[in-house]
C-alpha positions in Angstrom: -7.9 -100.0 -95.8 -6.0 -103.1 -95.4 -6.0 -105.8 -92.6 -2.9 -104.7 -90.9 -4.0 -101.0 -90.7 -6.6 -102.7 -87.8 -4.3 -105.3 -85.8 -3.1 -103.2 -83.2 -6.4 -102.0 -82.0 -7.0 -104.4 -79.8 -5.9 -107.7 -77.8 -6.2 -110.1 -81.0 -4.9 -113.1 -83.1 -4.7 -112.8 -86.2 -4.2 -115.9 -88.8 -3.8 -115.3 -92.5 -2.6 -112.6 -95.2 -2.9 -109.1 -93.8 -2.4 -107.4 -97.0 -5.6 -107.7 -97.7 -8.3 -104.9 -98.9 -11.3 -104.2 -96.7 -14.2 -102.8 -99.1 -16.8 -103.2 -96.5 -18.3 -104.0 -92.9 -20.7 -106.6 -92.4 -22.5 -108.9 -89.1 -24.8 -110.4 -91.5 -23.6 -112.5 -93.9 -26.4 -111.7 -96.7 -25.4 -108.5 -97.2 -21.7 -109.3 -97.4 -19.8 -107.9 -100.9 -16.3 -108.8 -102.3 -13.7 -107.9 -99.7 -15.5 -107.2 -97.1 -14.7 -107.9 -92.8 -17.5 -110.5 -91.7 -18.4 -110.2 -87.7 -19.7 -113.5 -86.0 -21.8 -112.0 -83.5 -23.3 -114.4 -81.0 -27.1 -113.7 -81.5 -30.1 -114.2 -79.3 -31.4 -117.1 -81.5 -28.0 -118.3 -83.4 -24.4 -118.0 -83.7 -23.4 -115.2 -86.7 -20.3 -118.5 -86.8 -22.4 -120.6 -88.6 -22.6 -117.9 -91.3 -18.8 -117.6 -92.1 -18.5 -120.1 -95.1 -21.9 -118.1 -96.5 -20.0 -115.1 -95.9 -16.6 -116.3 -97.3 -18.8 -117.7 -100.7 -20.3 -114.1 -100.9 -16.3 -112.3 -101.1 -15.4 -111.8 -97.3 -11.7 -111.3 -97.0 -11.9 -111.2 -93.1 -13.6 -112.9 -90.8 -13.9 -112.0 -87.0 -15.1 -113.9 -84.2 -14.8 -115.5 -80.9 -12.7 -118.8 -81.7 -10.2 -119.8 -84.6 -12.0 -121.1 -87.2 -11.0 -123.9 -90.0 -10.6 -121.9 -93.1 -9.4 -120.3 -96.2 -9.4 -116.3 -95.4 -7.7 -114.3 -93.3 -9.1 -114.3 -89.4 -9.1 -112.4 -86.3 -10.2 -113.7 -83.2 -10.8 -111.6 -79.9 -12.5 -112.2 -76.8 -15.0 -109.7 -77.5 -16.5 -109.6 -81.0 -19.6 -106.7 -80.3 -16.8 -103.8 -78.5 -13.8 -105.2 -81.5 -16.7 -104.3 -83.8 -16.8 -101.0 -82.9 -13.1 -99.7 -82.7 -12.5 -101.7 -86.0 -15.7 -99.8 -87.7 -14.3 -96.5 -85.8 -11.4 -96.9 -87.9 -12.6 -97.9 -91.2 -14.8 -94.8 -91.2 -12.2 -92.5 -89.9 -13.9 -91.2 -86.6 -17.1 -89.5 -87.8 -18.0 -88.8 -84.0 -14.9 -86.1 -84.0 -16.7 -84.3 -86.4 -20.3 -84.1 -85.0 -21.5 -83.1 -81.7 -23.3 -86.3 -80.5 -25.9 -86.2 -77.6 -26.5 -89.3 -75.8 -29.6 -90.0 -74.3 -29.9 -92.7 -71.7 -33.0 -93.9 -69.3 -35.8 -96.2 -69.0 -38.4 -93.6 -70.0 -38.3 -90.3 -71.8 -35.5 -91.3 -74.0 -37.5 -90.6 -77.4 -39.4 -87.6 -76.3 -36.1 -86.0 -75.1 -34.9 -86.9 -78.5 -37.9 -85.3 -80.4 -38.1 -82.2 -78.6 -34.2 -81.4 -78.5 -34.9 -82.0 -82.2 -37.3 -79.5 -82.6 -35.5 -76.6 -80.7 -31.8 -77.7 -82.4 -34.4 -77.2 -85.9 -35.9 -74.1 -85.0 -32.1 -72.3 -84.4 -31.2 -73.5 -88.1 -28.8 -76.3 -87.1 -28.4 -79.4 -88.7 -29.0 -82.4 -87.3 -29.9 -86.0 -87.1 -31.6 -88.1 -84.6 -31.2 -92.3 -84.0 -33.7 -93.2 -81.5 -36.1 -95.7 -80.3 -38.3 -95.1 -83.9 -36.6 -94.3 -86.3 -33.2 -92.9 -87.6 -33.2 -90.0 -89.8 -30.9 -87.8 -91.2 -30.6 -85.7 -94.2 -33.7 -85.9 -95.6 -33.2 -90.0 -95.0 -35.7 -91.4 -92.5 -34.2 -95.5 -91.8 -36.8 -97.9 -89.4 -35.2 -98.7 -86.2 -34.7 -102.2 -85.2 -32.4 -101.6 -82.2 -32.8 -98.5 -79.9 -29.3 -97.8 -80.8 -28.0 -100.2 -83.9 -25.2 -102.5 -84.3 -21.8 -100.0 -84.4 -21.1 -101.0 -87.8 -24.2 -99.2 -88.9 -23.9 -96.3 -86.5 -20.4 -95.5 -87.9 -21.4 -96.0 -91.5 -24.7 -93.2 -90.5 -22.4 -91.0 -88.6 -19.8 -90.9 -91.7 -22.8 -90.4 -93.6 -24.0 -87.2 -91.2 -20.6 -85.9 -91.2 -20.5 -85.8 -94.6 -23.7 -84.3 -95.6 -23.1 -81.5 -93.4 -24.9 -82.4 -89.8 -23.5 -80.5 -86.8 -25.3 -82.5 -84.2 -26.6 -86.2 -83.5 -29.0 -87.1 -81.1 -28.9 -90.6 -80.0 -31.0 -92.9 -77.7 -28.3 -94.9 -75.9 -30.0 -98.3 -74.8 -28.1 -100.2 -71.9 -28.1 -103.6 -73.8 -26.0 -101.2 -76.5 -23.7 -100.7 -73.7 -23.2 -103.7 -72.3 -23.0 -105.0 -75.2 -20.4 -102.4 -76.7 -22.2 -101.1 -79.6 -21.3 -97.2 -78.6 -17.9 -98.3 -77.4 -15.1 -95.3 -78.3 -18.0 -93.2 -79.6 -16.6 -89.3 -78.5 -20.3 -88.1 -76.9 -20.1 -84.3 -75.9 -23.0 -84.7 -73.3 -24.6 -87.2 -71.5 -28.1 -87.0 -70.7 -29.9 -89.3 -67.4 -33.6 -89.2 -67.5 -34.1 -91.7 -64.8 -33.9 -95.4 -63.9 -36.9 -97.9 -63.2 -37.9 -101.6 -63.4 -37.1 -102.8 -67.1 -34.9 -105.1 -69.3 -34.2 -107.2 -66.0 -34.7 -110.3 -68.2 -31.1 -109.2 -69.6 -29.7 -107.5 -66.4 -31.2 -109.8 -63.9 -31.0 -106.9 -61.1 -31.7 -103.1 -61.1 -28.6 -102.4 -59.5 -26.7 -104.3 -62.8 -29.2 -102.2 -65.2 -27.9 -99.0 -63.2 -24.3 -100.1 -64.0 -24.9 -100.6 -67.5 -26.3 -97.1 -67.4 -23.4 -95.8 -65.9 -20.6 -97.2 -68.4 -22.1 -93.9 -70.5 -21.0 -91.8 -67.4 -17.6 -93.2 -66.4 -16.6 -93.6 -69.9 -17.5 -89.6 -71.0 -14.6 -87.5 -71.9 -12.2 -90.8 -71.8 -11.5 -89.5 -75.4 -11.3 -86.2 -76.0 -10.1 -85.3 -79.3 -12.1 -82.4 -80.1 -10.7 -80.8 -77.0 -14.0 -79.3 -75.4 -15.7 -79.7 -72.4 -17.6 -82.6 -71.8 -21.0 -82.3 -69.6 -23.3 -84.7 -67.8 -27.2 -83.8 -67.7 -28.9 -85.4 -64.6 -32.3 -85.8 -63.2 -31.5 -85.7 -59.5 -34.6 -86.0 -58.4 -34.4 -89.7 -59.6 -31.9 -91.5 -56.5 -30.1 -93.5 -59.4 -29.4 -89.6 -60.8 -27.9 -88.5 -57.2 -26.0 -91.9 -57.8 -24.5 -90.7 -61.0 -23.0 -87.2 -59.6 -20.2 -89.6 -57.9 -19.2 -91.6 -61.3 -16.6 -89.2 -62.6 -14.7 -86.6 -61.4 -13.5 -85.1 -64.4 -16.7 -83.8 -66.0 -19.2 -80.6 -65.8 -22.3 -81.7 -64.8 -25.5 -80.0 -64.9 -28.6 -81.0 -62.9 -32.4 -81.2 -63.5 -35.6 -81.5 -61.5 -38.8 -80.2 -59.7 -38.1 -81.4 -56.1 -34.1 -81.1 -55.5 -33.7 -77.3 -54.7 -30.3 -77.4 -55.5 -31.1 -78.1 -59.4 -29.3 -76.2 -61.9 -32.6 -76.2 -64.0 -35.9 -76.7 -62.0 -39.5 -76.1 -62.3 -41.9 -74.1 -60.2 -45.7 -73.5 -60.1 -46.4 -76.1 -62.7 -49.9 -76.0 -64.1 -50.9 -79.5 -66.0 -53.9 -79.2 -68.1 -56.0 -80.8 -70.8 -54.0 -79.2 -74.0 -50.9 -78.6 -72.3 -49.1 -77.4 -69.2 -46.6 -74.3 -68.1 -44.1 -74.1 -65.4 -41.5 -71.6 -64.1 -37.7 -72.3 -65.1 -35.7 -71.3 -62.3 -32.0 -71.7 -63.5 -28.7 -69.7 -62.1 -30.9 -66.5 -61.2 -33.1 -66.2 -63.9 -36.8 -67.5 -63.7 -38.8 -67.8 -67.4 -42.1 -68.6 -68.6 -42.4 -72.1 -70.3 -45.5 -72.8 -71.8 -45.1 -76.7 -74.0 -48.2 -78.8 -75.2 -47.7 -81.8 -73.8 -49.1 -83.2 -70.3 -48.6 -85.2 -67.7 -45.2 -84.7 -65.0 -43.1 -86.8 -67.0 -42.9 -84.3 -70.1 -42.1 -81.5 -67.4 -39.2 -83.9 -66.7 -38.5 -84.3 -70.4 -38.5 -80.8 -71.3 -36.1 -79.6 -68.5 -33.6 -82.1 -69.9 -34.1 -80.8 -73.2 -33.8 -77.5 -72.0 -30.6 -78.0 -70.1 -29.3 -79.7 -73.5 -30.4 -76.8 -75.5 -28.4 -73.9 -73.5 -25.1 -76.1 -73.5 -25.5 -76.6 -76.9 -25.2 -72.4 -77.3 -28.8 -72.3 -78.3 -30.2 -68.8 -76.9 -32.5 -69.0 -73.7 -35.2 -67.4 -76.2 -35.0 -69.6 -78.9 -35.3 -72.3 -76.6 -38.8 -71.3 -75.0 -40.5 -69.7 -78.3 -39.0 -73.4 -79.8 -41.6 -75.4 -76.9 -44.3 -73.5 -77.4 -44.9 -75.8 -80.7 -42.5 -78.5 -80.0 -44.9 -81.9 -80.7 -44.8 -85.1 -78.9 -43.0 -88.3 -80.7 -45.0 -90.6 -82.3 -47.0 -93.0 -80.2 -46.3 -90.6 -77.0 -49.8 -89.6 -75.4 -50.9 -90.0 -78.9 -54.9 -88.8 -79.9 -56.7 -91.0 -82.0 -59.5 -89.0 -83.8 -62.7 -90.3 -82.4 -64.6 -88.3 -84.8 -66.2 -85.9 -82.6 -68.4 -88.9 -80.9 -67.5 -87.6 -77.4 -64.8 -89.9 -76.0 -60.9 -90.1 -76.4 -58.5 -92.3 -77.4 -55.0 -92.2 -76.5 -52.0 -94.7 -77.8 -48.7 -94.6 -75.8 -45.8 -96.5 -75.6 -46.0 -96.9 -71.9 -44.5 -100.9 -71.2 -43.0 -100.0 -68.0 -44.9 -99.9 -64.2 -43.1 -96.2 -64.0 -44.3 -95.2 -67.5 -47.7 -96.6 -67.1 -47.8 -95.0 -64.0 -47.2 -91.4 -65.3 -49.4 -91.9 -68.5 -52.1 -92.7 -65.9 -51.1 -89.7 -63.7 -51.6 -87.3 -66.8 -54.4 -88.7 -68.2 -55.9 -88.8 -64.7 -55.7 -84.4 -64.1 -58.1 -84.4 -67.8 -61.4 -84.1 -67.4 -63.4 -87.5 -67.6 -65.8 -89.6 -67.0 -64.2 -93.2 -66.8 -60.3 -94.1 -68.1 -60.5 -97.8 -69.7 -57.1 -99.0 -70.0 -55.9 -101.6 -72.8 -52.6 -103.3 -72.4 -50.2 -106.2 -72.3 -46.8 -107.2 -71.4 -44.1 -108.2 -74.1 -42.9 -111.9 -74.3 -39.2 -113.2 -73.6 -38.5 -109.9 -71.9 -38.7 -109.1 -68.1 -41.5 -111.1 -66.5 -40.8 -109.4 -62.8 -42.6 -106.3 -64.5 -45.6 -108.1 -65.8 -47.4 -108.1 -62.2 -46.8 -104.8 -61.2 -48.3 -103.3 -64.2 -51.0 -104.8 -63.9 -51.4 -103.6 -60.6 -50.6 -100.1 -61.8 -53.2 -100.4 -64.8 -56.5 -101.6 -62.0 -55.2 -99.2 -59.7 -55.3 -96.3 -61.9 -58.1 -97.4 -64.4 -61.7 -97.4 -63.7 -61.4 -100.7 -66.4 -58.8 -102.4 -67.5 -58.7 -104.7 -70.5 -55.9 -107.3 -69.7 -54.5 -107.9 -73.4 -51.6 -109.4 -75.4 -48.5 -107.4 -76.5 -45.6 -108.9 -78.4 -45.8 -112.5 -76.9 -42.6 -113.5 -79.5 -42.3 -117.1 -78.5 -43.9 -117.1 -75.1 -47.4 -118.0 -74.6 -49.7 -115.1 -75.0 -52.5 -116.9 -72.1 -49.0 -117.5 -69.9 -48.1 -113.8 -70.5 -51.6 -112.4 -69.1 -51.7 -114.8 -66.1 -48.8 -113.2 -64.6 -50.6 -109.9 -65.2 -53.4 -110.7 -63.7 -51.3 -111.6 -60.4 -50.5 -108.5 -59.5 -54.4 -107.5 -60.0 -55.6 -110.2 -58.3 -53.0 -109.3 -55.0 -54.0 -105.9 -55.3 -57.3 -107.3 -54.3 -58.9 -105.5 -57.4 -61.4 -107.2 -60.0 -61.9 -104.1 -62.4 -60.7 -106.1 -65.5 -61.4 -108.1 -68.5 -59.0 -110.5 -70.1 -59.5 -110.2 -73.6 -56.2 -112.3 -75.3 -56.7 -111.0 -79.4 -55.7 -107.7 -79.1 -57.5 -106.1 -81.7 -60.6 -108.0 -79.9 -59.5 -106.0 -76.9 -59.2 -102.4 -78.5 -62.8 -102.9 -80.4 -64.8 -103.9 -76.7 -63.2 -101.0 -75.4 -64.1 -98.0 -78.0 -67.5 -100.2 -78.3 -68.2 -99.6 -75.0 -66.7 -95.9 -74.3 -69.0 -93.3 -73.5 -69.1 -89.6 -73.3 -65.9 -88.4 -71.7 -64.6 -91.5 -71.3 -60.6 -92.1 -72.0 -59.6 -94.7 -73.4 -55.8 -95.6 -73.0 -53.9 -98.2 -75.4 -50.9 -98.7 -73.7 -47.5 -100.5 -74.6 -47.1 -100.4 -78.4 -47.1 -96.8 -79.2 -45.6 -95.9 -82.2 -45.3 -99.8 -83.5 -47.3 -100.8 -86.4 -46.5 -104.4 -86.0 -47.0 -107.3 -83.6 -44.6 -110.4 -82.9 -45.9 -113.8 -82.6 -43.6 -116.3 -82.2 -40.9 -114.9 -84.4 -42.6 -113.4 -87.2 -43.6 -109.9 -87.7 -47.3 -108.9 -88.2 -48.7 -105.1 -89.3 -50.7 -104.3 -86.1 -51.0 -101.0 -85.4 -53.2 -99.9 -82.0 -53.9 -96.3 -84.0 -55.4 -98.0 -87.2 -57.3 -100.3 -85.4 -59.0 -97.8 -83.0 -59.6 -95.9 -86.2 -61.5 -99.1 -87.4 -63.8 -99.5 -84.6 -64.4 -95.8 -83.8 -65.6 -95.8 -87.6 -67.9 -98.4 -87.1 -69.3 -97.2 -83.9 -69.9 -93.7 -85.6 -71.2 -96.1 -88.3 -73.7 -97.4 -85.9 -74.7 -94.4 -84.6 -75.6 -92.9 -87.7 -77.8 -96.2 -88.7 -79.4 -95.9 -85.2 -80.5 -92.0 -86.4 -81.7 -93.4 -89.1 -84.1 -95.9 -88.0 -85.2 -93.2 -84.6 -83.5 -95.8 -82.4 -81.8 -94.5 -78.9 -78.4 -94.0 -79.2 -75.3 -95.1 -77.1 -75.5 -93.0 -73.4 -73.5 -90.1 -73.7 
């Protein structure tokens, strides 16, 4: 496409040839080709500007940012560089969201395990479909490691062109509300909007919850804006969540479907909900129809999740009894109320994602209906992200833990010591003094299996599915899985050598 095909798309100035070819997309400037549109986004750490002349020596025929700059290719400027990014890229791969069905996903938790399971039942009626979420993005046999939630919109247009042209009928996507502050998803056609619910996070970015809710909400005033395909747009709600009941006011103009165990006026709810060690069931009451649901995850929360996904499901045309054989075997994402294999030495280890006071909360709750002896709880806050959080966390952890190990996360460039004091606040005001601090991570992990007993749980909380660790601003393999698998090795190790020489083992 040439430059003037994209001029009129938004308030700009434009300096230069617009003749030009466009070949290709690009916000980094090492990856920039011969002819390709160059994007100075303004970063966390830098300023994509001082990457133009790298970009321009490298074949970039366009170059878009924020203020004119002093050079020899054509130039755009706009006000805002991240939402221009995403018409322009709508353009230059001719609309890909007309051609899929695209279900957004938005919520502090259960984002990725509403992704996962609406994956599962969309796979088991034969559709085809993709998912970008929270840990990876994967499509047509592709499977791409997330680094954003929800990516830059120059990659999300160049994977939904990709989707729509391999075939894919529907996209699930985790919609993040840094990507819609920040415009990523901006013009993106969604067909239903999904609200799990809204807690303390990302407050570091938002400053306020009620700011965070309005960044959640853009999703929700902005659904059915476009409307090329002509269908019927539909909001999915938890209303038993007060930023939900919130939502039911945004627009006026589409369908929306509600979810939930303790508003009676839910479209979808549960009833007589039965939480156990392997799994739990409920009764779907929807229109005036009440089914079975039997799903093998636990906790309240996945109750929650799968009502969403249900609600998803049955808009999306799927049968009502596709949808519940579907659950039966529908399995948890990766790093959700994950089991380590503790090989058979009587304890458990779980790994979860949990880096919220809410999430922590309901891991916690779940873990709590199990069976057991003691829960020993291993976590830490992330650095240069919401401190507010840190404290009430670790009040949640002691409160909820019979021992908590007080731990580092991804301290990035903060001090990891800093980090864990303002944890330990929120113990210490509790009045509580179950806890251990324990900086190394990995330090923190081995005390706890070393020290597990029989029907003990032990919960590694915050990481989940990541098998790295950030310090400072380098990236580290660190996964909480392997290194639980280390230790539970050598204390199986131990035990064995402690047969061996008649000596009593550890007290089961």
């Amino acid at each position: 496409m040439q430059i003037k095909e994209f001029l009129n798309l938004d308030k700009i100035e434009f300096y230069g040839n617009e003749n030009y070819e466009i070949s290709g997309i690009s916000y980094d400037s090492r990856s920039v080709a011969e002819g390709f549109a160059f994007f100075a986004l303004s970063g966390h750490f830098t300023d994509g500007k001082k990457f133009i002349n790298q970009a321009i020596e490298k074949g970039a025929k366009l170059i878009i940012s924020d203020a004119k700059q002093d050079i020899s290719v054509s130039q755009i400027v706009v006000k805002d560089v991240f939402a221009f990014m995403s018409i322009f890229s709508a353009k230059f791969y001719r609309h890909p969201d007309k051609e899929l069905a695209i279900i957004a996903v938005t919520g502090t938790n259960g984002k990725t395990s509403v992704a996962y399971i609406t994956e599962s039942i969309l796979s088991a009626a034969g559709k085809n479909r993709a998912v970008i979420g929270t840990i990876n993005y994967r499509y047509g046999g592709k499977v791409i490691t997330a680094n954003n939630t929800t990516p830059q919109s120059a990659d999300l247009y160049k994977m939904m062109r990709e989707m729509a042209d391999s075939g894919i009928e529907y996209l699930i996507m985790e919609v993040s509300s840094h990507a819609l502050s920040l415009g990523r998803v901006a013009g993106i056609e969604f067909d239903i909007a999904v609200f799990t619910n809204l807690t303390q996070d990302h407050l570091d970015f938002h400053k306020d919850i009620e700011r965070y809710f309005e960044a959640k909400s853009i999703l929700f005033k902005d659904l059915g804006k476009f409307n090329d395909k002509k269908n019927q747009k539909r909001a999915v709600i938890n209303t038993d969540d007060k930023f939900g009941k919130k939502l039911l006011e945004i627009n006026k103009n589409i369908e929306i479907t509600t979810y939930g165990i303790d508003d009676k006026t839910a479209s979808f709810r549960a009833e007589n909900i039965n939480i156990g060690k392997s799994g739990s069931s409920f009764d779907l009451l929807f229109g005036q129809d009440r089914k079975k649901i039997n799903i093998e995850h636990i906790g309240l929360h996945n109750v929650y999740n799968v009502l969403a996904c249900i609600a998803i499901c049955f808009y999306c045309s799927i049968p009502m009894e596709t949808i519940i054989e579907s659950l039966k075997n529908a399995k948890a994402a990766p790093g959700r109320l994950e089991r380590v294999d503790t090989k058979g030495l009587g304890f458990e280890v779980v790994v979860d994602y949990a880096h919220t006071d809410d999430a922590l909360k309901n891991v916690l709750s779940a873990l709590k209906i199990v069976k057991h002896n003691r829960i020993l709880t291993v976590f830490g806050c992330g650095g240069d992200r919401d401190r507010t959080k840190r404290p009430l966390m670790g009040k949640t952890a002691a409160q909820m833990s019979d021992f908590t190990f007080v731990t580092s996360d991804n301290p990035r460039t903060e001090d990891a010591n800093l980090i864990i004091l303002d944890i330990e606040f929120g113990i210490k005001k509790a009045g509580l003094n179950n806890y251990k601090i324990i900086a190394d991570r990995e330090t923190a992990i081995k005390e706890a299996v070393m020290s597990a007993d029989k029907d003990d749980i032990i919960l590694i909380a915050g990481k989940g599915h990541e098998n790295y660790q950030i310090l400072g601003t380098q990236k580290f393999h660190f996964d909480d899985r392997e290194i639980a698998e280390k230790y539970i090795a050598l204390k199986e190790k131990e035990k064995e050598n402690k047969k061996s020489y008649g000596q009593k083992e550890f007290k089961f």
